[in-house]
C-alpha positions as CSV (number, residue, x, y, z in Angstrom):
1,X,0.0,0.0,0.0
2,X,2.6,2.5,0.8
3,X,4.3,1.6,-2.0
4,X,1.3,2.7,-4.2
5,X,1.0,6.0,-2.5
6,X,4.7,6.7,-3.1
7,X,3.8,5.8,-6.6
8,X,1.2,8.1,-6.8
9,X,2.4,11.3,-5.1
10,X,5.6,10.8,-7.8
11,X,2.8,11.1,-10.6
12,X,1.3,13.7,-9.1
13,X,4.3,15.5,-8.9
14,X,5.5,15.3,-12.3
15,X,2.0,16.0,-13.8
16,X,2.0,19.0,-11.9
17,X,4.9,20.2,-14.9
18,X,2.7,19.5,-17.0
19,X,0.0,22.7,-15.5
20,X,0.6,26.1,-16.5
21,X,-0.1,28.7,-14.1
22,X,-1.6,32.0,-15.1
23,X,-2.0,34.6,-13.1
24,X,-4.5,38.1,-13.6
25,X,-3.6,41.4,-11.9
26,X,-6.3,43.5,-10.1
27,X,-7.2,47.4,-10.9
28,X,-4.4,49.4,-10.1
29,X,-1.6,47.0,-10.6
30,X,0.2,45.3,-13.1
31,X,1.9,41.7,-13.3
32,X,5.2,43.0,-11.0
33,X,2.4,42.3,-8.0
34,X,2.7,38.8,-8.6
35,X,6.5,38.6,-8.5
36,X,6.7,37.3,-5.3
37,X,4.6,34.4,-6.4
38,X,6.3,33.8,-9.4
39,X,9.5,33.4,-8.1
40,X,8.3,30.7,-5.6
41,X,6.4,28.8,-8.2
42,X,8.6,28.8,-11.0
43,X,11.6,27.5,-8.7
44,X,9.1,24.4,-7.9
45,X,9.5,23.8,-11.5
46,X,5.4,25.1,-12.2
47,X,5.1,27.0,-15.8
48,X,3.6,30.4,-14.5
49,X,3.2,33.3,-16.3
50,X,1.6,36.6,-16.2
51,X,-1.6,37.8,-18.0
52,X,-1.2,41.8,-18.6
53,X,-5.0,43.3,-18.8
54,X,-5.3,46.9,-20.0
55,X,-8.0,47.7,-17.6
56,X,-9.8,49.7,-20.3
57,X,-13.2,47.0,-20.5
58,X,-14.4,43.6,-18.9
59,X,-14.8,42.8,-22.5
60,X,-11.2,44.2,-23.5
61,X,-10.0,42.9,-20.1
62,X,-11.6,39.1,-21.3
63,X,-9.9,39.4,-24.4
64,X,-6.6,40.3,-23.2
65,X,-6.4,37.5,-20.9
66,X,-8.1,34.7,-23.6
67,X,-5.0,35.7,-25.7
68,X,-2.6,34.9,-22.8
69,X,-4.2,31.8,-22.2
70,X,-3.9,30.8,-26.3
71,X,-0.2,31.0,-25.6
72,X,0.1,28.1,-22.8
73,X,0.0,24.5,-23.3
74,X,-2.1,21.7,-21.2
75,X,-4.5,22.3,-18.0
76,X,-4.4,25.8,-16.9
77,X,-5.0,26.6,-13.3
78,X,-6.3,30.6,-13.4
79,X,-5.7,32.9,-10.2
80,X,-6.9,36.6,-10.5
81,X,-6.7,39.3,-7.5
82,X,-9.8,41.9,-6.7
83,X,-11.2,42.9,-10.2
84,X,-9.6,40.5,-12.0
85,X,-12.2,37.5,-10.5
86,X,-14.9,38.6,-12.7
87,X,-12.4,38.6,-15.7
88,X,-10.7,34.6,-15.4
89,X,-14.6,34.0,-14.5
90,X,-15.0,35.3,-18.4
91,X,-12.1,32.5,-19.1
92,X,-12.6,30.8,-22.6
93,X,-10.4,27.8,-23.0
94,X,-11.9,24.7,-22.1
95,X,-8.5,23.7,-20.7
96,X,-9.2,25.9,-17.8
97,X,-9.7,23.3,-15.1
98,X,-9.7,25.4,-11.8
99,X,-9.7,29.0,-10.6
100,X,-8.2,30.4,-7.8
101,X,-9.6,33.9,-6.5
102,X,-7.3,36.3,-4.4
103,X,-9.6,38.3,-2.3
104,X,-11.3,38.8,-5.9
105,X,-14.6,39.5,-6.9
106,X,-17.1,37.3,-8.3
107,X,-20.3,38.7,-9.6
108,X,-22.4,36.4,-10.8
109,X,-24.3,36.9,-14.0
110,X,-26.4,40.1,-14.7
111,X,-24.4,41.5,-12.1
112,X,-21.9,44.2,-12.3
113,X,-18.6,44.5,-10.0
114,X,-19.5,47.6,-8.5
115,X,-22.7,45.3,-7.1
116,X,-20.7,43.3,-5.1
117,X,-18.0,45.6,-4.6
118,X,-20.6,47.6,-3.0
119,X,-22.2,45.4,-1.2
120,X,-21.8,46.3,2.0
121,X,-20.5,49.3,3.6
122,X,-16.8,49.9,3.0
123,X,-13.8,50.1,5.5
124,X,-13.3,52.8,7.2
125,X,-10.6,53.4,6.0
126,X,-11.4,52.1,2.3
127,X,-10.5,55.5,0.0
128,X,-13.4,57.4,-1.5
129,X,-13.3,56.3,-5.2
130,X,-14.4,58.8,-8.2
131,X,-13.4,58.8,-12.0
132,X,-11.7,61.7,-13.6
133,X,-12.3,63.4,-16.3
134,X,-11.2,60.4,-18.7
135,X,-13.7,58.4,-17.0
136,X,-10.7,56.6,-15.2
137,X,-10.2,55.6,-11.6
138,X,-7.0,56.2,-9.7
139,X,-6.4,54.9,-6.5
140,X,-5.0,57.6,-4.3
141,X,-1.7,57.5,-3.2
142,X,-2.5,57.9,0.4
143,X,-4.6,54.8,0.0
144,X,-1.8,52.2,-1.1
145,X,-0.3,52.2,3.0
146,X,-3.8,53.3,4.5
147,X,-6.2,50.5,2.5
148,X,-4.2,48.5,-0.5
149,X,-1.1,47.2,1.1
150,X,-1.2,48.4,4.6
151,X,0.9,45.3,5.7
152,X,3.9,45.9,3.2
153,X,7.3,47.6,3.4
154,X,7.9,51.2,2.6
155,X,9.7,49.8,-0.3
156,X,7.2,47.9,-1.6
157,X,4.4,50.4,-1.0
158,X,6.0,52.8,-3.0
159,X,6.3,50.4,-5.8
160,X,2.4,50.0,-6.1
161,X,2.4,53.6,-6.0
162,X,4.6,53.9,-8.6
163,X,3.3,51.0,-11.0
164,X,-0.4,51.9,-10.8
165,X,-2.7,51.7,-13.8
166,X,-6.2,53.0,-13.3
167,X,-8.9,51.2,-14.0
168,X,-11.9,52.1,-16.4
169,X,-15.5,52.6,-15.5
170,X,-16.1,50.6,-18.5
171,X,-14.6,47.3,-16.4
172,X,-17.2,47.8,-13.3
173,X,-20.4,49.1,-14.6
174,X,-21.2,46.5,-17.2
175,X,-23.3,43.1,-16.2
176,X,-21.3,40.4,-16.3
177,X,-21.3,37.0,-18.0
178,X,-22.2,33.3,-17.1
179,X,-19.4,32.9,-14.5
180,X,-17.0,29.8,-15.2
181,X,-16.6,29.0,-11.3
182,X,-20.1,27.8,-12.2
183,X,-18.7,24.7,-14.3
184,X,-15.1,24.4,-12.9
185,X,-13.6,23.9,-9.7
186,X,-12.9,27.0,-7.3
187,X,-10.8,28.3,-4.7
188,X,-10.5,31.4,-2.5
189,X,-8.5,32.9,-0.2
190,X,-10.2,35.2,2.4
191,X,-8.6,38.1,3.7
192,X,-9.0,38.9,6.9
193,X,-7.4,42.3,7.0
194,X,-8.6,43.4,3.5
195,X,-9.8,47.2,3.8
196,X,-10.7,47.5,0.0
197,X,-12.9,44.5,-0.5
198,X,-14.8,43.8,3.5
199,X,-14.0,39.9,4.5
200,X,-17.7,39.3,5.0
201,X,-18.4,40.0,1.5
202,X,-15.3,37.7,0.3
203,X,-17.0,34.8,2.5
204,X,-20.4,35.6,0.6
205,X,-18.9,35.3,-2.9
206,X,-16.7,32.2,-2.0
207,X,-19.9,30.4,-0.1
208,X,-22.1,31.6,-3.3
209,X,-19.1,30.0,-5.6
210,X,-19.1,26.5,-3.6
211,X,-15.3,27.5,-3.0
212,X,-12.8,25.9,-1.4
213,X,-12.0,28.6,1.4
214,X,-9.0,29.7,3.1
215,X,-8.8,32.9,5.4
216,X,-5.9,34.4,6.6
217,X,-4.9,37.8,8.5
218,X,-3.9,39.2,5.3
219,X,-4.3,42.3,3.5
220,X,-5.8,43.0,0.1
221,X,-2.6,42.7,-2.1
222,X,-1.4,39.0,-0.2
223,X,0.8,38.9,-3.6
224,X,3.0,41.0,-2.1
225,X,2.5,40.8,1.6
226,X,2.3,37.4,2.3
227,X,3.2,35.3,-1.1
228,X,2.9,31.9,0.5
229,X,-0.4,31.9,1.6
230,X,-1.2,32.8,-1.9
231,X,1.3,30.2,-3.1
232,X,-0.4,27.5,-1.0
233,X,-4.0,27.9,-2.3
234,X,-2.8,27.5,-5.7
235,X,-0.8,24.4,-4.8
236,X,-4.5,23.2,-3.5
237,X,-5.7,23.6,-7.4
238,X,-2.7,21.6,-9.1
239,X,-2.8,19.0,-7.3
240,X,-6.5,18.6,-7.5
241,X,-5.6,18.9,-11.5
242,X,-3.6,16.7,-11.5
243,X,-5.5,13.9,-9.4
244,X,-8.4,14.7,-12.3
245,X,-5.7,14.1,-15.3
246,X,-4.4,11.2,-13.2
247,X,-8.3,9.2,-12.6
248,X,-8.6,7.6,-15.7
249,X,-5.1,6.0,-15.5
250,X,-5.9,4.8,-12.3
251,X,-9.1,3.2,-12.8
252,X,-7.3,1.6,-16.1
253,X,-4.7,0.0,-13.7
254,X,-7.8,-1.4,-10.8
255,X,-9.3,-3.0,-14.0
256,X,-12.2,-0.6,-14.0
């Protein structure tokens, strides 16, 4: 029996390879937040990459990220932070076998995200949000150590600050789609300490999604701040993958 189970944690492991990892920034951030992450995956031998979004649409945001997707090979675990939940949730490739949601948002369809940004009252110290005159939305700079990233460095909060991209209206206040965490396997990490997206509406979302839920005492960019909590629920999606590519084999081998 033990001898078995070896044999079958050494498949899993080398079927994890065979994954590819892709990961969707939030509003006001590009694909340096997921560095951290990166790094730790892609020295466990993962293929990880990246998806940049312009933040200009859902539907441009959808597109972008489809086009990253076309450029990996085999089952693709998806992971997106904040905004970017309703964009993997637009995810086209049917070789998108689970999703992993950062303290993301996940509206369901007909909603839009400001309905479930919104949901409940904010933090209290969540920053007032308005668009400018380009119908873009900036975080303020105040915000990145007061709401964003209160539990990172100096260093690192002036990073965000310096590599923010707003976001458009355009991404927030159109219904979204049929969600795909209604047909494919879910995860979410709960922040505890988030102060832009409130923990109890997280637990909703996740609860509404049939997620598989951890919470930690995190803020909301966990990317940076803590990187293998994030790291560990992702680990929880390959190797469920990778038990789903391995089932057939193993039923061949019990004579099934």
């Amino acid at each position: 029996m033990r001898a078995m189970q070896g044999h079958d944690v050494m498949s899993n492991r080398l079927a994890a390879k065979d994954v590819s990892v892709v990961l969707a920034h939030g509003a006001w951030a590009d694909g340096s937040s997921w560095a951290r992450v990166i790094t730790a995956l892609r020295a466990e031998g993962v293929k990880v990459s990246a998806a940049p979004l312009p933040l200009t649409s859902l539907a441009d945001d959808a597109a972008a990220l489809n086009r990253s997707l076309d450029r990996t090979k085999g089952p693709i675990v998806l992971a997106g932070h904040a905004y970017a939940g309703a964009v993997i949730a637009l995810a086209r490739p049917e070789r998108v076998k689970a999703l992993v949601y950062i303290t993301a948002l996940a509206p369901d369809e007909g909603e839009k995200v400001t309905d479930v940004f919104y949901r409940l009252e904010p933090h209290p110290q969540a920053p007032k949000l308005a668009p400018d005159n380009n119908g873009l939305i900036w975080l303020p700079d105040e915000a990145i150590a007061t709401a964003f990233a209160q539990h990172a460095s100096a260093a690192d909060q002036a990073l965000l600050a310096a590599v923010q991209r707003p976001i458009s209206l355009n991404c927030i206040t159109v219904p979204a789609g049929r969600p795909l965490w209604k047909d494919v396997p879910s995860w979410f990490l709960v922040a505890e300490d988030d102060r832009m997206i409130v923990a109890e509406t997280q637990r909703y979302m996740a609860q509404r999604m049939k997620a598989k839920t951890k919470a930690h005492a995190v803020d909301h960019t966990p990317s940076v701040t803590a990187p293998e909590a994030v790291v560990d629920i992702i680990h929880e999606a390959i190797g469920a993958v990778c038990q789903l590519k391995l089932a057939p084999a193993r039923y061949r081998n019990s004579g099934a």
